[in-house]
C-alpha positions as CSV (number, residue, x, y, z in Angstrom):
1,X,14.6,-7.0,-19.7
2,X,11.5,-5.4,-21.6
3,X,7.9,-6.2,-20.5
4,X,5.1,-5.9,-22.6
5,X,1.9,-5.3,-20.8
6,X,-0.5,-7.8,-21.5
7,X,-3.7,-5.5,-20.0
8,X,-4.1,-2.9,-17.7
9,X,-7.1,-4.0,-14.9
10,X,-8.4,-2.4,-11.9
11,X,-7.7,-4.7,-8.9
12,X,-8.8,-4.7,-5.3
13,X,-5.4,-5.3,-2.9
14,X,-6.4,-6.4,0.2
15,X,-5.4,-4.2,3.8
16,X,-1.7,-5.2,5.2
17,X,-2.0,-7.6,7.9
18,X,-2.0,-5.9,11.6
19,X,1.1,-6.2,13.5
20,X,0.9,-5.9,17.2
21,X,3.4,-5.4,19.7
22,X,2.8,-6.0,23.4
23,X,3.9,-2.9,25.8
24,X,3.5,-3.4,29.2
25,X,-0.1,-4.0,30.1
26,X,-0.8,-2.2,26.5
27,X,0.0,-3.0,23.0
28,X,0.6,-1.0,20.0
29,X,-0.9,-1.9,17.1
30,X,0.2,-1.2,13.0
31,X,-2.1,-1.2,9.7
32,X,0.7,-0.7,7.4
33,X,-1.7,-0.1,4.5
34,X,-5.9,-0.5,4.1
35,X,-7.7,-2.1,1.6
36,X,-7.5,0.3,-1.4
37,X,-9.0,-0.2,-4.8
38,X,-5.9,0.9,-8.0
39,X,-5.5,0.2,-11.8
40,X,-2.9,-2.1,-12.7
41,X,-0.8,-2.9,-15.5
42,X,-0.4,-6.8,-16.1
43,X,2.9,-8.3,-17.6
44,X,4.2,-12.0,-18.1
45,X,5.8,-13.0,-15.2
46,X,9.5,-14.4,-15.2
47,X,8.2,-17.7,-13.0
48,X,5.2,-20.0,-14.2
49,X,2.2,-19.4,-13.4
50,X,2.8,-15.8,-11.9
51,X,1.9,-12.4,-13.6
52,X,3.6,-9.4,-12.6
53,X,1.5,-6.3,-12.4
54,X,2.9,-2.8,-11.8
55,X,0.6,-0.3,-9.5
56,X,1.0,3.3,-9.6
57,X,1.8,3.6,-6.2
58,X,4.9,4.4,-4.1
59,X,7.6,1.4,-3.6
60,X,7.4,-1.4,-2.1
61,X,3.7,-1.4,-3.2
62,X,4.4,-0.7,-7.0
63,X,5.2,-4.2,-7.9
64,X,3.5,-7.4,-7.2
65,X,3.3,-11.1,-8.3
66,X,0.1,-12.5,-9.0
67,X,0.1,-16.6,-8.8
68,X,-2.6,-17.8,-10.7
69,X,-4.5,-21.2,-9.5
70,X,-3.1,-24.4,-8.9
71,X,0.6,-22.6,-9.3
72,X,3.5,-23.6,-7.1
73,X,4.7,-20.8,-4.5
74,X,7.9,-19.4,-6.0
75,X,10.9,-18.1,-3.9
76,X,11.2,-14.4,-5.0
77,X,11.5,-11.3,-2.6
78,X,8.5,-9.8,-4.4
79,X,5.2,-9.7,-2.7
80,X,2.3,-12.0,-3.5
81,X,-1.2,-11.9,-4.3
82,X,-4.2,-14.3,-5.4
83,X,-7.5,-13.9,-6.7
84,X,-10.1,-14.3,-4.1
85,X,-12.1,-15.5,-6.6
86,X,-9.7,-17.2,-9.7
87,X,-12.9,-17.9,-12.0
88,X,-12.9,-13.8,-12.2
89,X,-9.3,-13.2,-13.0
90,X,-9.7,-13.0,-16.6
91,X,-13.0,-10.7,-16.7
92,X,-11.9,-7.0,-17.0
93,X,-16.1,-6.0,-16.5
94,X,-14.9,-6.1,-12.5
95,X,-12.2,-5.2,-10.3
96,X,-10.3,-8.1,-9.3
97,X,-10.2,-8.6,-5.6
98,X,-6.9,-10.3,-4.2
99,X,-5.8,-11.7,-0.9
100,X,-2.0,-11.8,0.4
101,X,-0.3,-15.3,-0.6
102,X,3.1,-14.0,0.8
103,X,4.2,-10.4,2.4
104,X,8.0,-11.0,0.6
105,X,10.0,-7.4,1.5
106,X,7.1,-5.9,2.9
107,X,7.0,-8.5,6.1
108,X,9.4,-6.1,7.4
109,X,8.4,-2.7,5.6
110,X,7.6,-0.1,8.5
111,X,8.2,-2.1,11.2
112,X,10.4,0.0,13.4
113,X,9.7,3.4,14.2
114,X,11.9,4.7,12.4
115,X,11.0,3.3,9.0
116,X,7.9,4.2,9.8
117,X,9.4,8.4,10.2
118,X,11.8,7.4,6.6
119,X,8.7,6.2,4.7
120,X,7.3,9.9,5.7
121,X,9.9,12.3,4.6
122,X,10.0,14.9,1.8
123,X,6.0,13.4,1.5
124,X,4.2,16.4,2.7
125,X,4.4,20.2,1.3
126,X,3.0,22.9,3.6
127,X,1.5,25.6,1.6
128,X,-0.1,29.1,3.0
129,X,-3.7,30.0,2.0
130,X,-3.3,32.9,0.0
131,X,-7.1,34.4,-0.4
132,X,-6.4,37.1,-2.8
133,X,-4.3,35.2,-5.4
134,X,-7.1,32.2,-4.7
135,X,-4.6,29.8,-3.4
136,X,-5.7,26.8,-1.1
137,X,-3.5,25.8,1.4
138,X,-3.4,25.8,5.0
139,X,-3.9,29.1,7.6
140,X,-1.0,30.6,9.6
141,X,-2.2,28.9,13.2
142,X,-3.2,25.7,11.4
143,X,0.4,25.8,9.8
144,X,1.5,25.4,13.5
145,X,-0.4,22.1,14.1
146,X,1.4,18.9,15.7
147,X,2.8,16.1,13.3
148,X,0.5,14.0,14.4
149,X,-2.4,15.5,13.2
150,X,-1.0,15.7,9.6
151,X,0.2,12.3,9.8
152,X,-3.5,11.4,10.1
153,X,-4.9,13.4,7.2
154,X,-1.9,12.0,4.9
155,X,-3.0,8.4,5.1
156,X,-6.3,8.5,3.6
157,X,-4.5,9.5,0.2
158,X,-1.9,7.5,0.0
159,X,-0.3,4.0,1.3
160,X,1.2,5.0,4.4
161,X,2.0,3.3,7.7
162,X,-0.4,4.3,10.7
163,X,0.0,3.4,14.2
164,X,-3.1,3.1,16.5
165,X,-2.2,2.9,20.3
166,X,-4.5,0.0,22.0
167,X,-5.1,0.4,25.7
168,X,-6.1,-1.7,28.3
């Protein structure tokens, strides 16, 4: 099938819902994605009164339904978005803010621990400072620094699961 954008828009998607799982007397706690602001390509929608748009961003996040007011929910694994504000979907002079309808496939994206270390790999390259040829990149002891710590630095650039450990 062949889309043909209708616009391109900058849209608003609103942070992942938190999911938190009781541990003993403690809980962990997961904010699969934050509130991030992207530009989006807009296309006609194979169900009524949905647009699909097309974010250039890493799966599952790269393509979302849009269901526009006083649409019926449609069954369709994609997730789905509205506007928080439907009288501004059609004004390009402001970013469209949206709010979660329906999760769809990502209701159980990064939910275990270890989709939450497969959404990770091959994302990172560790480069070596090199001073004379001008290269950035990190130096030798801070090339020996935990995951963790990376992990952290990671998610501010990207949409990335990160887990936040809630104690009593």
């Amino acid at each position: 099938m062949s889309l043909i954008s209708k616009w391109r828009r900058t849209v608003i998607l609103p942070a992942m819902p938190e999911r938190r799982i009781p541990a003993g007397k403690n809980a962990v706690t997961q904010t699969a994605s934050s509130r991030i602001t992207v530009s989006a390509l807009f296309f006609d929608s194979q169900h009524n009164g949905h647009d699909l748009i097309r974010l250039d961003v890493t799966p599952p996040f790269n393509e979302m339904l849009i269901r526009l007011p006083k649409a019926h929910r449609v069954d369709d694994p994609l997730p789905v978005l509205t506007a928080l504000d439907p009288s501004q979907y059609c004004d390009a002079a402001t970013p469209l803010e949206l709010k979660w309808d329906r999760l769809g496939v990502l209701e159980k994206w990064a939910d275990t621990p270890e989709k939450v270390l497969a959404s990770w790999r091959n994302e990172f390259r560790f480069a070596v400072e090199d001073l004379e040829a001008d290269v950035p990149g990190l130096r030798l002891p801070q090339n020996r620094r935990t995951p963790c710590d990376v992990e952290l630095e990671a998610v501010s650039s990207s949409i990335k699961p990160r887990l936040r450990l809630l104690l009593p």
